[in-house]
C-alpha positions as CSV (number, residue, x, y, z in Angstrom):
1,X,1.3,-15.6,-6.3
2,X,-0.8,-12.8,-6.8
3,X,-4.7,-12.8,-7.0
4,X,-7.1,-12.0,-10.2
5,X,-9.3,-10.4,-8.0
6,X,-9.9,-7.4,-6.2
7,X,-7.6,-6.6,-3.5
8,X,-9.6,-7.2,0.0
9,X,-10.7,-4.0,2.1
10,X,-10.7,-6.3,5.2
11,X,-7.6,-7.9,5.5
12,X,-9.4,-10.0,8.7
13,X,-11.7,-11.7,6.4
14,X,-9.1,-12.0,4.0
15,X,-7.0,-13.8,6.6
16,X,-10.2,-15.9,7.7
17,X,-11.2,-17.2,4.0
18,X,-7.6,-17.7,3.8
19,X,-7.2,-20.0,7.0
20,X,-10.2,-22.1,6.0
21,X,-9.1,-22.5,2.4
22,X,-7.4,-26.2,2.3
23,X,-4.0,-27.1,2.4
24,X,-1.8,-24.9,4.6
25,X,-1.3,-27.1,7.3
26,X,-2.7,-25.7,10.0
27,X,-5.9,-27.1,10.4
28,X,-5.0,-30.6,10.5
29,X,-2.5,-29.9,13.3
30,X,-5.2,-28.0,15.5
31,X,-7.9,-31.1,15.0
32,X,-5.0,-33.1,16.3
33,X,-4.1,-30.9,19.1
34,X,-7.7,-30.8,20.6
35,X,-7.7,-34.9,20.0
36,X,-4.7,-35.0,22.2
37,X,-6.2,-32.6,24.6
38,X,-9.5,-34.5,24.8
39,X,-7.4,-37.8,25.7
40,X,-5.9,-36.6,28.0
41,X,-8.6,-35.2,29.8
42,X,-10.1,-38.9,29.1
43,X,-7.1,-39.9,31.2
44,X,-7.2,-38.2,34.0
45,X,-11.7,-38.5,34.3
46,X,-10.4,-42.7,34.5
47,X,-8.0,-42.3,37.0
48,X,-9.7,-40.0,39.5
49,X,-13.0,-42.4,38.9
50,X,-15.2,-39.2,37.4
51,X,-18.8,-40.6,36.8
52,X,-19.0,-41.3,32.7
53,X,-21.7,-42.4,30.5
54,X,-21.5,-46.2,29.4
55,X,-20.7,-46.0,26.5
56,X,-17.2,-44.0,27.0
57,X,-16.6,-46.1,29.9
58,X,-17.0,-49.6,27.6
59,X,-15.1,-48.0,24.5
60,X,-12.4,-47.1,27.0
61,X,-12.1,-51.0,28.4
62,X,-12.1,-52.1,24.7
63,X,-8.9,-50.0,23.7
64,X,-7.3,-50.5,26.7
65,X,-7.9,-54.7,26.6
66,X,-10.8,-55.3,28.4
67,X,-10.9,-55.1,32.4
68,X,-7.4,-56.2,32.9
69,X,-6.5,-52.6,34.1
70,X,-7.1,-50.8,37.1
71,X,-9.1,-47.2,36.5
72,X,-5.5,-45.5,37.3
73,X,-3.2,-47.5,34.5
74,X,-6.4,-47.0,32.2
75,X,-6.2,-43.1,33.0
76,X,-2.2,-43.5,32.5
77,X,-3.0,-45.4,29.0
78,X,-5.0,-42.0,27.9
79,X,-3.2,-40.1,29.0
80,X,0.4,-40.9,27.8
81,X,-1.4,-41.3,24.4
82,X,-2.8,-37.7,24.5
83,X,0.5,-36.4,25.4
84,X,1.9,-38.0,22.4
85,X,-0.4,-37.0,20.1
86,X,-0.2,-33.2,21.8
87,X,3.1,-33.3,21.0
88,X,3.0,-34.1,17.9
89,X,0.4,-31.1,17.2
90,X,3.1,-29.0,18.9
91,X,5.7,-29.8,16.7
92,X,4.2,-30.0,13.6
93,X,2.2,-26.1,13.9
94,X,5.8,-25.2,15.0
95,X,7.2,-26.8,11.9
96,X,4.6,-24.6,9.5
97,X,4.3,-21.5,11.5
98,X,7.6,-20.7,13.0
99,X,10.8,-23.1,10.9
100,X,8.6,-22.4,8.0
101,X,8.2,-18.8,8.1
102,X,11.1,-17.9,9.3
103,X,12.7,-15.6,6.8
104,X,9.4,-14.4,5.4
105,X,8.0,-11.0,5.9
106,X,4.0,-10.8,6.1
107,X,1.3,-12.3,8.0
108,X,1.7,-16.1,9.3
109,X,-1.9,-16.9,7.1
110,X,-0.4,-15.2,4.4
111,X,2.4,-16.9,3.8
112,X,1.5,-20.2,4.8
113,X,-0.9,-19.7,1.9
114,X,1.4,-18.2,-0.6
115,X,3.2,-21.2,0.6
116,X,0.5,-23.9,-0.5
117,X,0.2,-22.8,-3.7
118,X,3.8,-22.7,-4.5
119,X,4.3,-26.4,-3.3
120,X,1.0,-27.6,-6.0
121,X,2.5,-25.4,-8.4
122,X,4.7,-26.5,-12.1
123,X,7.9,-27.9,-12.0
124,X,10.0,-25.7,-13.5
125,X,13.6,-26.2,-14.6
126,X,15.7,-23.3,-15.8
127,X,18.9,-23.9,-17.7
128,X,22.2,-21.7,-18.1
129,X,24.4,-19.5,-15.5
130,X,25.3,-15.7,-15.1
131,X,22.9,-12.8,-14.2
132,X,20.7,-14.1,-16.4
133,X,20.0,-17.5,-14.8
134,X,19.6,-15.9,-11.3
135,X,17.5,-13.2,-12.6
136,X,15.0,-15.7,-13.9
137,X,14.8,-17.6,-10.4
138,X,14.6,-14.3,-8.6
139,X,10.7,-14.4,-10.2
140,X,10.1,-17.9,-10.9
141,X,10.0,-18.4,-7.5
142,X,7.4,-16.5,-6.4
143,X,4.8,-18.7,-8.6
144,X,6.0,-22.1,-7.8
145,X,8.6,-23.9,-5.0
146,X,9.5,-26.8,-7.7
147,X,12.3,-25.1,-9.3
148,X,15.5,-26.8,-10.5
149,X,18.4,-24.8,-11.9
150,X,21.1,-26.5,-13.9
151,X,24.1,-24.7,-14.4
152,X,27.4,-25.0,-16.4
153,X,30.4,-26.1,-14.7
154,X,32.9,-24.7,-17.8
155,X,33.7,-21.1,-16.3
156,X,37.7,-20.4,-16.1
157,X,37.6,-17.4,-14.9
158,X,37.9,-14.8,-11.5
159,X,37.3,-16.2,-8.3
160,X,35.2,-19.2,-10.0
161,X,39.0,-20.6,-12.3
162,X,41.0,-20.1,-9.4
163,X,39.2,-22.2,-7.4
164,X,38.9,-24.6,-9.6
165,X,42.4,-24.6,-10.7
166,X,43.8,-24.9,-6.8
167,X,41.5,-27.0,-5.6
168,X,40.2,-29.3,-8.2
169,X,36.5,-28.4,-8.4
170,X,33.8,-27.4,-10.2
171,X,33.4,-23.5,-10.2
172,X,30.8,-22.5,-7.6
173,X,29.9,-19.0,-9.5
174,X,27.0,-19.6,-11.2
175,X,25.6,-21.7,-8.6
176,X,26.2,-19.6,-6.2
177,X,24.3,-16.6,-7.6
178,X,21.5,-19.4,-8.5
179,X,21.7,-20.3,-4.3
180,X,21.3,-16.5,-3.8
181,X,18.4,-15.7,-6.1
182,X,16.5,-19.0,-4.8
183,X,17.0,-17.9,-0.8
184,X,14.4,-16.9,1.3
185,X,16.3,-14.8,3.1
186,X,17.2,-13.2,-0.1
187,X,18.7,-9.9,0.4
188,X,20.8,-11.1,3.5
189,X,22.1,-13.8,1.9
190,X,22.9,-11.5,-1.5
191,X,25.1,-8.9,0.7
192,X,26.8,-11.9,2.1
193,X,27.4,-14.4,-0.3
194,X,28.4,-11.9,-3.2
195,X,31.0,-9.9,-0.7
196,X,34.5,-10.0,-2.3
197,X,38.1,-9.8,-0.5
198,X,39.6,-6.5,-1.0
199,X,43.2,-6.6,-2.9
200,X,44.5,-6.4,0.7
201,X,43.6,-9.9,2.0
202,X,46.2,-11.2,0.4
203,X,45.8,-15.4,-0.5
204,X,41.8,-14.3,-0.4
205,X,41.9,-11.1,-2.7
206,X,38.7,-11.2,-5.4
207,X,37.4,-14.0,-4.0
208,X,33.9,-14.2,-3.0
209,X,32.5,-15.2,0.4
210,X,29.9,-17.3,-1.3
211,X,32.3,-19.3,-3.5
212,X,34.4,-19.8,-0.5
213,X,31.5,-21.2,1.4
214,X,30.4,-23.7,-1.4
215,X,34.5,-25.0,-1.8
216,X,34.4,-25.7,1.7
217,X,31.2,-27.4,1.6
218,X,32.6,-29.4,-1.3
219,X,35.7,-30.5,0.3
220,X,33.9,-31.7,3.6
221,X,31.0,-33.1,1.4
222,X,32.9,-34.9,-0.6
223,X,31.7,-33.6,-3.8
224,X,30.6,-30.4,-5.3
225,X,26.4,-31.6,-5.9
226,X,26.6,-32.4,-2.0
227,X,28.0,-29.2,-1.6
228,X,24.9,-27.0,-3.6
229,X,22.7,-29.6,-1.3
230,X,24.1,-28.6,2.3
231,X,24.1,-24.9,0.9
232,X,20.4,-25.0,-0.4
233,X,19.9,-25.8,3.3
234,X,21.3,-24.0,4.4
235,X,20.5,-21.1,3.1
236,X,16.6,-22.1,3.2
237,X,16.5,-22.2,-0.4
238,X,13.0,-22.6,-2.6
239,X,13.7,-24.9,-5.0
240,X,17.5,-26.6,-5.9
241,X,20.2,-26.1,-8.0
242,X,22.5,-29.1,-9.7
243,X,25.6,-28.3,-11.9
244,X,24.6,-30.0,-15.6
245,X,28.2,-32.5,-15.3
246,X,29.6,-34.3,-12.3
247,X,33.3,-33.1,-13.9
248,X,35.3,-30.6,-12.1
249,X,38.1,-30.4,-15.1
250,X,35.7,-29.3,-17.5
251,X,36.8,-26.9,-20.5
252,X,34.7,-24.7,-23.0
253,X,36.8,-24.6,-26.5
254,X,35.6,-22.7,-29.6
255,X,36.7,-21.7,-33.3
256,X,36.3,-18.7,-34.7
257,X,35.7,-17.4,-38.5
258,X,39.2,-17.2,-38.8
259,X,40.3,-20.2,-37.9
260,X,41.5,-18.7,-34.3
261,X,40.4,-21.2,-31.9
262,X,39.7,-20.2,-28.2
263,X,40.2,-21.8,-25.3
264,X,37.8,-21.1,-22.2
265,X,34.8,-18.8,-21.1
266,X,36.9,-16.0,-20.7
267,X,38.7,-15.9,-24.0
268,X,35.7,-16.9,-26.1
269,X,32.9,-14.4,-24.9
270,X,35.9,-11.8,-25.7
271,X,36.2,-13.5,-29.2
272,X,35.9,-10.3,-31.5
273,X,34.8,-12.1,-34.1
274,X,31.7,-14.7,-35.1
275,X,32.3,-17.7,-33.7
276,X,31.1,-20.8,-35.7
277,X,31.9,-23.9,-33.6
278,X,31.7,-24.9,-29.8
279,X,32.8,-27.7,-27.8
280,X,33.7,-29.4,-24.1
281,X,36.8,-30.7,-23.6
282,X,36.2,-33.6,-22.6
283,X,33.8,-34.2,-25.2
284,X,32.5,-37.4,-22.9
285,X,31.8,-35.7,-19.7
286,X,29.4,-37.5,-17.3
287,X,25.8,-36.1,-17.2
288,X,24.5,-34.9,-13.1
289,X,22.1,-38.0,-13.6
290,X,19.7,-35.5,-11.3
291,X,19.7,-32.8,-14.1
292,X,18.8,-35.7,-16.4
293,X,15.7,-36.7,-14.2
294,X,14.3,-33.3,-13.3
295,X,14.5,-32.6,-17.5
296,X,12.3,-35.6,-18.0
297,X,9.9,-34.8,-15.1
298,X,9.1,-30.9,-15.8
299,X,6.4,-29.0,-16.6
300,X,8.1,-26.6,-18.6
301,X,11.9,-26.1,-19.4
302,X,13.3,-22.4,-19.3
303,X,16.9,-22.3,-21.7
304,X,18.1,-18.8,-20.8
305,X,18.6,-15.7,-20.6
306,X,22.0,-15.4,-20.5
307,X,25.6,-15.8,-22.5
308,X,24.8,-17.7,-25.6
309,X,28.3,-19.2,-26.3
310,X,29.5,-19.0,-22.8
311,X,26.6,-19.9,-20.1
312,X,23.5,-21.6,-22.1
313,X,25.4,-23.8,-25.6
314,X,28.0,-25.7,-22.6
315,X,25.1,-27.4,-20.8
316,X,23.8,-28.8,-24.0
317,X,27.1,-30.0,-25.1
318,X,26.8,-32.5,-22.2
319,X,25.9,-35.8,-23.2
320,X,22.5,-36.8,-21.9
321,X,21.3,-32.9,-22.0
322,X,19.7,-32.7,-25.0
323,X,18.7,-36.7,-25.4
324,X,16.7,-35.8,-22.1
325,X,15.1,-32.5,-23.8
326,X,13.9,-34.9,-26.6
327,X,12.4,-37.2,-24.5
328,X,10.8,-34.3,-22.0
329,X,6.9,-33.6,-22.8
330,X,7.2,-29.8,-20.9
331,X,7.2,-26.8,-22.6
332,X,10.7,-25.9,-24.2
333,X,11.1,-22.2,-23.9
334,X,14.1,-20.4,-25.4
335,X,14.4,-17.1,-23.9
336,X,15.8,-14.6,-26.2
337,X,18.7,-12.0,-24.4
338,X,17.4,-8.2,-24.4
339,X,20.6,-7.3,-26.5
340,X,23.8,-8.3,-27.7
341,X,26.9,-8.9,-25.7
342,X,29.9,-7.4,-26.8
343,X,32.7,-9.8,-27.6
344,X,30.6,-12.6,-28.2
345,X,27.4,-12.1,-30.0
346,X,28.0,-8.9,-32.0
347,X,25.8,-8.8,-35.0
348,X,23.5,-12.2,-34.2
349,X,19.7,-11.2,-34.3
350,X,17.4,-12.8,-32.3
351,X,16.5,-15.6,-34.7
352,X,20.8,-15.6,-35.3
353,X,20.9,-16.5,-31.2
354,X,17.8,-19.3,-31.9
355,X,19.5,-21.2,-34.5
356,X,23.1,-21.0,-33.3
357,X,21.7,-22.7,-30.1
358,X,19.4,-25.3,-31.7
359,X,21.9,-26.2,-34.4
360,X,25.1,-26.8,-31.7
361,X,23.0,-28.3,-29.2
362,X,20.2,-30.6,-31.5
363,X,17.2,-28.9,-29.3
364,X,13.9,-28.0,-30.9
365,X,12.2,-25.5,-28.9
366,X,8.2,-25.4,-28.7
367,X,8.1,-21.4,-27.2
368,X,10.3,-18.7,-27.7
369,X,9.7,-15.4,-25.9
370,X,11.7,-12.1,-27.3
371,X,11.3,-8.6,-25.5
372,X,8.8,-6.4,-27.2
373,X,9.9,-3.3,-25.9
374,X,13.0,-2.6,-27.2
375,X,15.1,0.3,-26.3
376,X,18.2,1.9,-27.1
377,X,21.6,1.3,-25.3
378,X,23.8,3.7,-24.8
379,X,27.0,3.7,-26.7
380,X,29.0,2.7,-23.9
381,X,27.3,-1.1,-23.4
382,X,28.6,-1.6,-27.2
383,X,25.6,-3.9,-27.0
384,X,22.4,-3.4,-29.6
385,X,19.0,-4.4,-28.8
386,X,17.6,-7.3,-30.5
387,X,14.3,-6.9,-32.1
388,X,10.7,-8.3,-31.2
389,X,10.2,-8.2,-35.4
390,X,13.6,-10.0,-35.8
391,X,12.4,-13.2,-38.5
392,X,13.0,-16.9,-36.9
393,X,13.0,-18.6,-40.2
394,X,12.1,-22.0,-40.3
395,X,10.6,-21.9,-36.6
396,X,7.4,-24.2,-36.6
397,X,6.6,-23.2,-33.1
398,X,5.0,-20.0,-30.8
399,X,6.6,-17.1,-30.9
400,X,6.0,-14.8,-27.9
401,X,6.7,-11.2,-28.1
402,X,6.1,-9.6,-24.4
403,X,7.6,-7.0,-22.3
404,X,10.0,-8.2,-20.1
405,X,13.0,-5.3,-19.7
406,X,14.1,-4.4,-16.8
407,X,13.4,-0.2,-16.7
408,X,16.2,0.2,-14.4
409,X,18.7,-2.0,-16.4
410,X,18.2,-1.6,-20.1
411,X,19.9,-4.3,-21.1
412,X,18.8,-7.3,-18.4
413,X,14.8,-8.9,-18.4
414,X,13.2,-7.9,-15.4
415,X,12.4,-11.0,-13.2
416,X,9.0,-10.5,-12.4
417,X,7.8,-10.1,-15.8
418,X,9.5,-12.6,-17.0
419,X,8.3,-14.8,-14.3
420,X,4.4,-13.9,-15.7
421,X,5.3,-15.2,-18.3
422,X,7.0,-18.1,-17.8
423,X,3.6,-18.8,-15.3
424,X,1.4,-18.1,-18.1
425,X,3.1,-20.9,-20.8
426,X,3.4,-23.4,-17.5
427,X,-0.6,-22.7,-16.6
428,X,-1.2,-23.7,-20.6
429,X,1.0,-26.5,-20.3
C-alpha cells in the first residue's frame, strides 16, 4: 500500500522508522534471540563456576529446583534451554525474512511492512470469472492479503469443457487465472501457467499448462477445492480462491427473446440476441460451504467485472449465494463492465447490466462503481462503451462514477485503479 505522505529523501531513515513501527515480526524474534543467547551464556558462567552476584546465583537454584543439581547439570539446564529458545529465534526471523520474502522484489524492511499492513487489512471477496475477475485481484492485492475469489464452475468450453467432459471435473479456467493474478511470483507463474500446447502435441493440443496442473492436483486431491488449496501453495498465493459449487457437472442454460433456448457458456455469450432468462442445470447444486462463510465474514463484497450472463449471474444462481449476500453486513459493490460484449450484452446500458443481475440473482447492491472516462472502441471490438451518465432507475444506493480504464486496453478496468477504489469503499466500511 502506498503512503499519503511525501515520498522519503533518506531511504535509511525510512527503513529505520519502518523497522521500529509494530508488527512485522522481526522485533519479537530478535528480543528472543538475545534471551536465548543470554541463557546460554548463563549456562556455561554455572558450569565453569564463574563468580556471580547472589541474586542470579539464587534465581538460578530456584528454576533449576533448589540445590539438587551440581553447577555443571545447572549450566547444562541453561544452556539446553537457550539453545532452544535460539533456535526458535532462528527459525522464526528465517520464516519472515527469507520463506516470506521469497518472491518479492524490494528491500527486506519494506516488504515485511507492506506485508503487515496487508495481513490487518479488509477482507475482501470478489465474485465472477474471466479477465475481469483476475484483473480485479491483480490490484486488490496490493491493499490487503484477505482476499477470497469465488468463481463459477459452469464454463463448457476450450481447454476448461474438455477437461471437464474427460475427466469429470470442475473447469480449472477461471481459477486458474484467479491462482495467477493472486501469485507472488506473478509474472513467472503467468508465462507458465497460461502456456498452451501447440496443435502439434497431439492428445495435449489447446490445453493449458495451468489447467493441466490443477486436474492433476484434483485427481490426487481427491477433489477440485483441495486442488485450488495445494495450488494456492503452491504457487505462494496472497489470498484464496474457491469455486462457488462443489458440482463438477454443472450446466449454464438460457432463453432468448425468441424463444431459442441455449445451452452452455459458449453458446449463450454468442446469443445474438437479448436474452431474458438464465439458469443452472441442476437447479439444486450444492453451495462450496467456504464461499458461503467468507460472504458472511467480509468486509466488502466485489460482484464483477466481467461476463454478465456468462461469468458473474451463474454464481448467484447457486443456492446459498445470494441468501448469504442478504445476510452479509459488507459493502455490496456491483462493478459495472467498461463496454459491451458482443454476442451477449449488445444494447444493455449500464443500469440494463444492474437490473438484469439484481433481478435473476435477488441481490441488492449498496455501491455501484461505473467508469467515468469513457472512450470510444474501435469498430472492430463491436463492443460500445457504457456510460458514467447511464440512469440506474430505482437504485436507492451510491452511485460511484470514477476512472478506472485501462489506457492500454480500452475496453478492460485497469487493476490498480480499480483497486483504489475498491480500498477507498472498504476504508468507509
Amino acid at each position: 500500500m502506498s503512503s499519503n505522505g511525501p515520498p522519503d529523501r533518506n531511504p535509511t531513515l525510512r527503513r529505520i522508522r519502518l523497522f521500529l513501527y509494530p508488527g512485522i515480526g522481526i522485533k519479537r524474534w530478535l528480543a528472543v534471540g538475545i534471551v536465548g543467547v543470554l541463557l546460554v551464556a548463563l549456562g556455561i558462567a554455572f558450569a565453569v563456576s564463574v563468580s556471580l552476584t547472589n541474586s542470579i546465583v539464587e534465581a538460578g537454584r530456584t528454576l533449576t529446583f533448589g540445590g539438587f543439581l551440581t553447577g555443571v547439570q545447572r549450566g547444562a539446564v541453561f544452556g539446553a534451554a537457550g539453545l532452544a529458545v535460539t533456535g526458535l529465534s532462528a527459525y522464526m526471523l528465517y520464516q519472515r525474512i527469507v520463506f516470506g520474502a521469497r518472491y518479492r522484489q524490494g528491500g527486506i524492511i519494506e516488504n515485511l511492512s507492506s506485508e503487515r499492513a496487508r495481513r490487518g487489512g479488509p477482507r475482501i471477496v470478489a465474485i465472477g470469472g474471466g479477465t475481469g475477475l483476475s484483473s480485479l485481484l491483480r490490484g486488490v492485492k496490493e491493499y490487503t492479503g484477505n482476499i477470497t475469489a469465488i468463481v463459477t464452475v459452469a464454463d463448457d468450453g476450450g481447454s476448461s469443457g474438455r477437461l471437464r467432459e474427460e475427466l469429470g471435473i470442475p473447469p480449472p479456467g477461471d481459477a486458474r487465472q484467479c491462482l495467477i493474478a493472486l501469485s507472488e511470483s506473478e509474472p513467472l507463474m503467468e508465462e507458465m501457467l497460461s502456456y498452451r500446447f501447440g496443435s502439434g502435441a497431439s492428445a495435449l493440443s489447446g490445453h493449458s499448462l495451468g489447467n493441466l496442473l490443477l486436474a492433476g492436483l484434483a485427481q490426487t486431491r481427491g477433489s477440485f477445492h483441495e486442488a485450488l488449496r495445494a495450488a494456492a501453495e503452491l504457487l505462494a498465493v496472497r489470498g484464496q480462491v474457491m469455486p462457488s459449487s462443489i458440482a463438477s457437472d454443472l450446466k449454464l442454460a438460457a432463453r432468448t427473446a425468441s424463444g431459442r433456448v441455449l445451452e452452455g457458456e459458449t453458446a449463450i455469450g454468442q446469443a445474438g440476441e437479448p436474452i431474458v432468462d438464465v439458469w443452472l442445470d441442476p437447479a439444486d447444486c450444492a453451495v462450496y460451504p467456504e464461499a458461503v462463510r467468507a460472504i458472511e465474514d467480509a468486509d466488502v463484497v466485489v460482484i464483477g467485472p466481467g461476463s454478465l450472463y456468462t461469468s458473474i449471474l451463474p454464481n448467484f444462481l447457486v443456492p446459498g449465494i445470494p441468501e448469504a449476500l442478504a445476510r452479509s453486513h459488507a459493502a455490496k459493490v456491483f462493478v459495472c463492465n467498461i463496454a459491451t460484449q458482443h454476442g451477449e450484452t449488445d444494447g444493455l446500458s449500464a443500469g440494463d447490466h444492474l437490473r438484469v443481475f439484481e433481478r435473476h440473482s435477488g441481490v441488492s447492491v449498496t455501491h455501484v462503481l461505473v467508469n467515468s472516462r469513457v472512450v470510444s472502441l474501435a469498430p472492430e471490438f463491436q463492443q460500445e462503451p457504457l456510460s458514467a451518465d447511464d440512469p440506474f432507475d430505482g437504485f436507492d444506493g451510491v452511485i460511484m462514477r470514477a476512472d478506472v480504464i485501462d489506457a492500454s486496453l480500452l475496453s478492460r478496468h485497469d487493476s490498480g485503479k480499480l483497486a483504489a477504489v475498491i480500498g477507498g469503499i472498504a476504508r468507509q466500511t
